[in-house]
N, C-alpha and C positions, 0 to 999 in steps of 0.2 A: 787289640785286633777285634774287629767287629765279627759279630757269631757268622761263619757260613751256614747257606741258605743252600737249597734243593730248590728247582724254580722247573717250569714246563711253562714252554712260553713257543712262538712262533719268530722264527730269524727270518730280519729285513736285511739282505746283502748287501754291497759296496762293489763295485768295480774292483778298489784296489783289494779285493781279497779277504777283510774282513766282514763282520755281520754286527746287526743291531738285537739282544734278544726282548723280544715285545711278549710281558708276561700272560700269561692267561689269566690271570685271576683281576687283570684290569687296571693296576698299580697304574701310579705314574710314571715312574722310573722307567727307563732299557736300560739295558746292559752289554755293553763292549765287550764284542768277542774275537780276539785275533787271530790271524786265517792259522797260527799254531794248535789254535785250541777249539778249533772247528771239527774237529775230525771227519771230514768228510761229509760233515751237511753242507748244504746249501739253501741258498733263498727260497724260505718259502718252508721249508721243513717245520715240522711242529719237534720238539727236541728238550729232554731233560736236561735242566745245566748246573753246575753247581755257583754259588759267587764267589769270587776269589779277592774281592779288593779288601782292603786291610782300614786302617782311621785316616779317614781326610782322601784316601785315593778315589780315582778316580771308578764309579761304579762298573766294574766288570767281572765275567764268567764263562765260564767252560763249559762244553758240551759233554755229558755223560753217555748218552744215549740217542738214538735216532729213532724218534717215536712214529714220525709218520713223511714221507715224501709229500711236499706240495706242488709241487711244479713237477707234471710226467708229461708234460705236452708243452710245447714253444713254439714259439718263430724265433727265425733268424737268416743268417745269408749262408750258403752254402758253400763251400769250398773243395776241390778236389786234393787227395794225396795221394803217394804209393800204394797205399794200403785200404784207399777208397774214399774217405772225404769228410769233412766235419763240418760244422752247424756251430757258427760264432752268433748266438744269442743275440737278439735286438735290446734285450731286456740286458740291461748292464748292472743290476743288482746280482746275476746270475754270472758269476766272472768264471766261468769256466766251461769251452767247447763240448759239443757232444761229439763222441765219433762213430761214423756209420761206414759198418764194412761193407766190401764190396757187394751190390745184389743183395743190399736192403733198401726195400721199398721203393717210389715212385724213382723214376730215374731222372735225377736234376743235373742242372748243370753249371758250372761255377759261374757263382755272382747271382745267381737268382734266389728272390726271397722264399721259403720254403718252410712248413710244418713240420716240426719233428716228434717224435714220440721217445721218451724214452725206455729200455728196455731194461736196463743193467746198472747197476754202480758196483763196479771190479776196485775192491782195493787199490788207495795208491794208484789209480791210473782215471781216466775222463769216463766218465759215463758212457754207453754204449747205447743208439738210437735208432730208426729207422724214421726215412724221409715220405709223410704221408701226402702231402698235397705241395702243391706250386702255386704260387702267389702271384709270381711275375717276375721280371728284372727288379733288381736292386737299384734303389734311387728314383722307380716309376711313382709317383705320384700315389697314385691306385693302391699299389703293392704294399708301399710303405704307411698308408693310411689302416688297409684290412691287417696287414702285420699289427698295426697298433691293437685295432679292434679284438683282434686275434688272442695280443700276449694278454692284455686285460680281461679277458674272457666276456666281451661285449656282445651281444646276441645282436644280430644285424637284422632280424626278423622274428617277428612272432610263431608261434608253433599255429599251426590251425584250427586246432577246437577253442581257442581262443582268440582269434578273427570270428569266427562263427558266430562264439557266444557274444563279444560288443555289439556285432554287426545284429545280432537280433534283438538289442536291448532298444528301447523305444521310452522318450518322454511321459510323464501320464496325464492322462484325458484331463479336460478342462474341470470337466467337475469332480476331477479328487486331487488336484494339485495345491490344494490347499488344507488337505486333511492333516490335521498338527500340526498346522505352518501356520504364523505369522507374513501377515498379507504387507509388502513394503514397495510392491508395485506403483506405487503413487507417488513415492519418495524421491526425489534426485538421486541417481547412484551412477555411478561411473567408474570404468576403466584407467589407470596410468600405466603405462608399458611401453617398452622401444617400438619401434616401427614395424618390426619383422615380427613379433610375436601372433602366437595363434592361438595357445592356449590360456586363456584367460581368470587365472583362478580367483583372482581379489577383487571386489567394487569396494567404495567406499559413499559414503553420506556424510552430510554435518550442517546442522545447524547450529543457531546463536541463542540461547536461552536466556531467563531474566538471570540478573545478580552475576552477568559476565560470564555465563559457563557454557558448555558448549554438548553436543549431544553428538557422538561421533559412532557413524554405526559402518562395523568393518563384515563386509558381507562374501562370506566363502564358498567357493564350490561344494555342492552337497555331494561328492563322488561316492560315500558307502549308502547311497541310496541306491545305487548301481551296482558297486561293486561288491556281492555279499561275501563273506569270511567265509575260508576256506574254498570259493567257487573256484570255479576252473582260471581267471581272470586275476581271483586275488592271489592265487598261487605263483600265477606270474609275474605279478606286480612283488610280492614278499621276493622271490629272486632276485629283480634289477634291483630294489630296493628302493633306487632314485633314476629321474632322468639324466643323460649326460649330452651337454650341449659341447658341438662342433664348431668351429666358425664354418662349414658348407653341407652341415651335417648333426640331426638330432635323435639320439636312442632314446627314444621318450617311456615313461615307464607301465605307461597304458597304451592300447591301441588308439588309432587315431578318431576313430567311431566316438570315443571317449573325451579324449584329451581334447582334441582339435572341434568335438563337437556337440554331444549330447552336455557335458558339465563346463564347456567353455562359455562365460559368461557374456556371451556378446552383445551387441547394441539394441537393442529393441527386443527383444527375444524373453519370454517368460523362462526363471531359468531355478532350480533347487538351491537354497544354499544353508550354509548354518553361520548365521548372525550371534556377533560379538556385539549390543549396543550400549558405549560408555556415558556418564553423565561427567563431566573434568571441568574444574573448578579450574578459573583463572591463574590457579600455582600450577595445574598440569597434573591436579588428583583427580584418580577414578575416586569418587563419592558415593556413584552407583553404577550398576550394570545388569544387564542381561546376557544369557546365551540362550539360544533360540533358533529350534528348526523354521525356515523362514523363504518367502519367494520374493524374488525381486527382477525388474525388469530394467534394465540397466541404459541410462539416460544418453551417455555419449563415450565412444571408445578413445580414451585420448592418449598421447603420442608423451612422453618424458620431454622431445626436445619443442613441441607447440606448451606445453603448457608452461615450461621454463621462460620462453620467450613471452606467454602471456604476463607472468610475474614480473619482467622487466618491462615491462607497460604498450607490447605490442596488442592490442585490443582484437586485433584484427586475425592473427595465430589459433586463437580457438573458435571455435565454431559452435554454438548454440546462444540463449534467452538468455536473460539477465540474469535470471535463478540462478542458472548452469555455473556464469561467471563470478558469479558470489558466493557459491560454494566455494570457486578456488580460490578465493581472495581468504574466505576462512578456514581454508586448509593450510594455507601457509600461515596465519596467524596464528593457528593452532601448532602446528609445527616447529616454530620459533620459540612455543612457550615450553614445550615437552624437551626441546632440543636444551634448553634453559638446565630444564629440572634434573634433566640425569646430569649435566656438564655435572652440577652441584653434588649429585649424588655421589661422582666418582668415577663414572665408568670414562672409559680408558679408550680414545679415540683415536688410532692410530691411524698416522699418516704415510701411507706407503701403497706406491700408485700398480695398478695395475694397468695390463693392453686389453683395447680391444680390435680383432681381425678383424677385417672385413673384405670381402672378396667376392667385385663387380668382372666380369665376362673375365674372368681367369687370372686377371691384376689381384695382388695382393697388395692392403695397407694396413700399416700397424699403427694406435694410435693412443696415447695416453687416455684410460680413463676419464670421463670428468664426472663429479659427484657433485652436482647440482641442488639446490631448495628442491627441485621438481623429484628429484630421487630420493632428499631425506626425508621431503613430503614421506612418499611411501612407507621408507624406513622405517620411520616415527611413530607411522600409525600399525605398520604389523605388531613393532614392538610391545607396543603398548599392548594389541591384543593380548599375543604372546604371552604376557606377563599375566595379564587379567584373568585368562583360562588357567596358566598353569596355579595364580592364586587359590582360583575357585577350587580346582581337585585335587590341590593337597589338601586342604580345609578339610575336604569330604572323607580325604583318609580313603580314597577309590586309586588301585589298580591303574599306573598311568606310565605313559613314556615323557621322560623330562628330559629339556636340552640342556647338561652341564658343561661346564670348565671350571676346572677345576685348578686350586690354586697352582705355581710354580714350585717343583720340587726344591727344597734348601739348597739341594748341589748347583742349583740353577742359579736360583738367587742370587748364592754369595760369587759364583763368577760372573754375576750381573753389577754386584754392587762392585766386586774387585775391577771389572773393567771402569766402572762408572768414576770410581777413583783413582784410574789409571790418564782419562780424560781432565781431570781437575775438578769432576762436579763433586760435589761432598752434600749427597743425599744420604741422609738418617733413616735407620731402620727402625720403626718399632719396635720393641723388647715385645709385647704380647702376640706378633705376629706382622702378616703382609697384608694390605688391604689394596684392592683398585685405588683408591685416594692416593696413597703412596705413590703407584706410577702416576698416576694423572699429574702429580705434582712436579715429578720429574720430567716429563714431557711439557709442562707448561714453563717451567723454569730453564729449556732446552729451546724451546722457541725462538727463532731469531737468529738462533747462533749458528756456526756453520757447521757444529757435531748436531744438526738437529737431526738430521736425516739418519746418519748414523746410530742414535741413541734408537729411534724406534725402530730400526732391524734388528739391532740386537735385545730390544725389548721385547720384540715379536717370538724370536728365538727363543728367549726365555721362558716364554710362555705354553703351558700346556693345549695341547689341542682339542678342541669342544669334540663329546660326543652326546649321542643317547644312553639313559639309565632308566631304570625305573624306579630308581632311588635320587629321591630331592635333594643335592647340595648344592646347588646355585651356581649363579654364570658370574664368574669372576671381573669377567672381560666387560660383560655389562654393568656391573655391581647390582645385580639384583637377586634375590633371594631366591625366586620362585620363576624359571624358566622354561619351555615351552616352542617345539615348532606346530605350528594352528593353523599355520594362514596357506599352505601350499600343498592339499592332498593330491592334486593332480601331478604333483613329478617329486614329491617323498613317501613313503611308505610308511613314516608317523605318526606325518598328520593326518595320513588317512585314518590310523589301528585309534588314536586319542579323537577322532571325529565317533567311530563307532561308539565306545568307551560311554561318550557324554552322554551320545543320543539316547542307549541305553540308559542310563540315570534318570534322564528327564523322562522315560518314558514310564520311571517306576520301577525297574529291573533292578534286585535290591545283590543279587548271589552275585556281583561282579568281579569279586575273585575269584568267584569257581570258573569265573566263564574268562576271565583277562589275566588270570594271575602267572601263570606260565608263557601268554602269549605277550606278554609285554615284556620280559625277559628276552625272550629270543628277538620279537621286534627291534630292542634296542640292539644288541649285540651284532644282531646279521644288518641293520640298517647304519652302526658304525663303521664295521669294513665294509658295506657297499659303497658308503660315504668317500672310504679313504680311497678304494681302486677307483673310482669316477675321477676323481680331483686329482691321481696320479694322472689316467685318461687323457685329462684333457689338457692337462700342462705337456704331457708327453705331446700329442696334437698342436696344442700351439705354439711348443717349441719347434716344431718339425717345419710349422707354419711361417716363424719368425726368421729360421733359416733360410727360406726359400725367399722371401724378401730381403733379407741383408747381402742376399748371392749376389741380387742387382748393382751392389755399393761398392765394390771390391775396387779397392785402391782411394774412397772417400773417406776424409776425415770428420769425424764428429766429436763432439763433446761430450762424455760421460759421467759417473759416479763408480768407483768403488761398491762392489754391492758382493764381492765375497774375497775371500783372504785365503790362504791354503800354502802348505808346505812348497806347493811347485808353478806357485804364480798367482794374479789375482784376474778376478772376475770385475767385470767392468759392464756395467748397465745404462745402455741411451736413454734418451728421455720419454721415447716412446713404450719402454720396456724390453726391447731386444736386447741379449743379452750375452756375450762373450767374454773368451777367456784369451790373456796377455802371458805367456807361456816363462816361466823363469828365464829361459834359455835367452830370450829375446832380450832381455834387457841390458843399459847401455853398461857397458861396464866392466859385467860378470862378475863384480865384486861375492865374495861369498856371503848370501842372507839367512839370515835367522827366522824362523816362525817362531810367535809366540802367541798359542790357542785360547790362553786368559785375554787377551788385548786385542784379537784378533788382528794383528799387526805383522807385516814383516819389514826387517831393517836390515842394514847392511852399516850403519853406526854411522851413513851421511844421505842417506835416502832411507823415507821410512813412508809403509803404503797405511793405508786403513780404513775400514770401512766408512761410506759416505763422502772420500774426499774426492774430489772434483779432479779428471785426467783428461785430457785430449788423444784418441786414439786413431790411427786409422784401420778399416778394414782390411787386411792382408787374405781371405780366403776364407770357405765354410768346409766343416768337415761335415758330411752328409752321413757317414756312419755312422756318427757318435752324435749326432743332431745339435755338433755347435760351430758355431762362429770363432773368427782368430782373428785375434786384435795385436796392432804394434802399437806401445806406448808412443805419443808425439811431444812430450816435455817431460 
């Protein structure tokens, strides 16, 4: 039996009633908690647990203690009873109604979305609430959108001394806009970005040097020349942490004075930045570099899908001088070779598509990602930053925030490798451990086949999820040693605190522990769950999104994928990425099926389901309170 643990950790709920425990001390692991051994926490509690699992079982534990309520405030849809009326939680991690006796709080009325507060948790019985504010009718668009904003605790607007303070920050006069700065004004530098954007944080450069190399200068928004530490401004920005994008809607993590204007790098416009410039040998090695506070005046705002089109030899697509045009022809040669260099390296490129919304006069379309040259373009070259800076300040042994991922837990693994050989693949494990190589190998030797799709879900699965540290151990997922987010201060709160950080250095500033050393600790940790509630955020949002366009379909058949498994039915994904569930009940037969969690499979011993297999379904109806789709199988 494996030694029991004592663990404080924060629980992620489950509809069906149990919970996930997410440790504090940052481990990789959670730990399964069944709603028996919950005692009365719920999602969102911070909670002493002990572990209970024994050799080989599966990692779970018990709740000892209830160290702190997280969740005393909600949305949800309101309902009336005898005895006055309850609040069924929009949040379905939170699987348990609150009830609000008669002649509490604002007076609602059933079916409308509503704020609740909670007052009570009585033994054995639902928590006890009052209904603070009214949102709308259930189902209004509106309603169900601020419900979202609402349960994530999204601020929908800035506080006012902070409007004040952007709104009175001002560019600097001509003759000190170059004091400490490197002058690249002269330089080609340009924009790549979708069509709708406004906030412009990245330019780039490059040239073609003797002996094949190439000089590649990655030019960043300077925003802590703006925003100084601890101001009224950075305090808000350290809250959001990150911006969060909507498809009709963006909670940007600066005011717009900022974001949209003063550090947005746009077309002709003298503008602050702090320059990454690489020297890269024809194999795709930085040989040399700089970083460097630096101004640049940015040559042309280009668009992802004109300059894609210019790469497939429409000449006509972009718009500027030959220079302009010969830049891009060496970005993507550049591109191809870097793209080259990490395949070799290892890193691990999963193929697993994402939607993008969009939504013209009130129409909604959903539509498969496409990841273009004109996107790895980018990709390729932040990357590359990234790496280069976080090389340089671990070197220096300085105070810094690192983007890690970190390997796959063992438990993960060997149900990765057990399914992998559940499939027929017979991938070998290293004895001295797990490398990217490893997967990269099994995804290239998966290619083609029709488990391809399949293997990177479950590989995806497998895999630990990136966050910020302030301790170096490297990005798995990349295979690089030394990782780094550099290139986006304008909507993350890292690369803003590791832009200070540098400038500092370069300026001479030798005490950077006394001055970083605590604040790079909290940066990372408060900028990893801001990270993780954004990205619930917006899948929450665009699932609500996806709904509301598959409503249109109801009775059309389409062709899908297998894209979850589960005791009481599977999940079936369109090619667009809308995504629905085909309900057990439904199926032909009613044979009695088996799940099996290793294989993520269910059988009935002459029909057997599984991830990534190809189904025909048709749409039968959306369920709008639980924000999904309901599919009948068609063969």
């Amino acid at each position: 039996m494996a030694k029991r643990e004592i663990i404080e950790g924060k629980l992620s709920g489950n509809e069906r009633g149990y919970a996930f425990l997410i440790p504090s001390d940052g481990r990789g692991e959670d730990f399964f908690i069944p709603h028996s051994d919950l005692r009365g926490a719920m999602h969102g509690d911070t909670v002493l647990a002990e572990t209970t699992y024994g050799e080989g079982a599966r990692t779970t534990a018990r709740v000892l203690k209830i160290l702190e309520r997280g969740i005393t405030e909600l949305v949800g849809t309101y309902f009336s009873c005898k005895s006055g009326g309850f609040v069924t939680p929009d949040e379905r991690k939170y699987f348990t109604d609150i009830f609000i006796p008669f002649g509490k709080g604002v007076r609602a009325k059933a079916g409308q979305k509503v704020v609740c507060k909670i007052l009570s948790y009585p033994k054995k019985q639902s928590p006890e609430g009052i209904v603070t504010k009214i949102l709308g009718r259930q189902f209004e668009k509106s309603a169900e959108l601020r419900s979202i904003l609402f349960n994530y605790k999204l601020p929908e607007e800035f506080p006012k001394a902070v409007i004040e303070s952007a709104n009175a920050l001002k560019p600097p006069k001509d003759g000190q806009i170059l004091e400490g700065r490197k002058d690249f004004r002269k330089d080609i530098t340009f924009t790549i970005d979708g069509e709708d954007a406004k906030d412009f944080d990245d330019a780039i450069s490059i040239k073609k040097l003797r002996g094949g190399k190439y000089l590649l200068g990655v030019h960043i928004a300077d925003v802590s020349h703006y925003v100084k530490q601890d101001g009224v401004i950075d305090k808000e920005a350290f809250n959001r942490g990150t911006s969060v994008y909507f498809p009709e809607q963006v909670i940007p993590m600066l005011p717009e004075k900022l974001c949209n204007d003063l550090c947005s790098l746009k077309e002709g416009v003298d503008r602050l930045t702090l320059s990454c410039i690489m020297t890269i040998n024809k194999d795709g090695k930085v040989t040399d570099y700089e970083i460097t506070p630096s101004v640049i005046n940015s040559s042309a705002r280009l668009t992802y899908t004109a300059v894609q089109k210019f790469l497939d030899g429409d000449n006509g697509a972009v718009k500027g001088d030959s220079a302009l045009l010969k830049s891009l022809k060496l970005t993507e040669e550049l591109a191809k070779i870097l793209i080259e260099k990490r395949d070799a390296e290892g890193s691990i490129d999963l193929d697993v598509k994402e939607s993008v919304i969009i939504v013209k006069e009130g129409q909604i379309d959903v539509r498969a990602t496409e990841r273009d040259m004109a996107h790895r373009i980018i990709e390729e070259f932040m990357i590359l930053a990234n790496v280069t800076v976080a090389e340089y300040m671990y070197y220096l042994e300085k105070p810094f925030v690192y983007r890690i991922h970190e390997k796959p837990s063992e438990e993960k693994l060997q149900n990765f490798y057990a399914f992998l050989r559940g499939l027929g693949i017979n991938a070998k494990r290293n004895r001295d451990g797990i490398y990217p190589k490893d997967f990269q190998t099994i995804l290239k030797n998966a290619e083609g086949s029709s488990v391809y799709t399949l293997v990177n879900r479950v590989m995806l699965r497998s895999m630990q999820k990136a966050k910020y540290s302030p301790f170096d151990v490297g990005h798995f997922g990349l295979s690089k040693r030394h990782y780094c987010h550099f290139t986006s201060p304008i909507r993350r709160y890292p690369d803003l605190q590791i832009h200070r950080i540098i400038k500092d250095f370069l300026k001479g500033d030798k005490d950077l522990e006394k001055i970083y050393g605590e604040r790079v600790e909290e940066a990372s940790k408060h900028s990893s769950e801001t990270e993780r509630n954004a990205t619930e955020a917006e899948r929450a949002v665009d699932d609500y999104y996806k709904i509301l366009y598959i409503s249109n379909y109801v009775g059309e058949i389409f062709d899908g994928v297998v894209s979850g498994v589960t005791s009481f039915g599977i999940f079936v994904e369109l090619h667009n990425g809308v995504e629905g569930i085909v309900k057990l009940e439904t199926f032909k037969g009613r044979r009695k099926f088996n799940y099996d969690e290793k294989t993520y499979t269910l059988t009935d011993g002459v029909q057997t389901f599984k991830l990534g297999q190809s189904v025909k379904i048709k749409v039968i109806g959306v369920n709008l309170g639980e924000r999904r789709a309901e599919f009948l199988l068609q063969n």
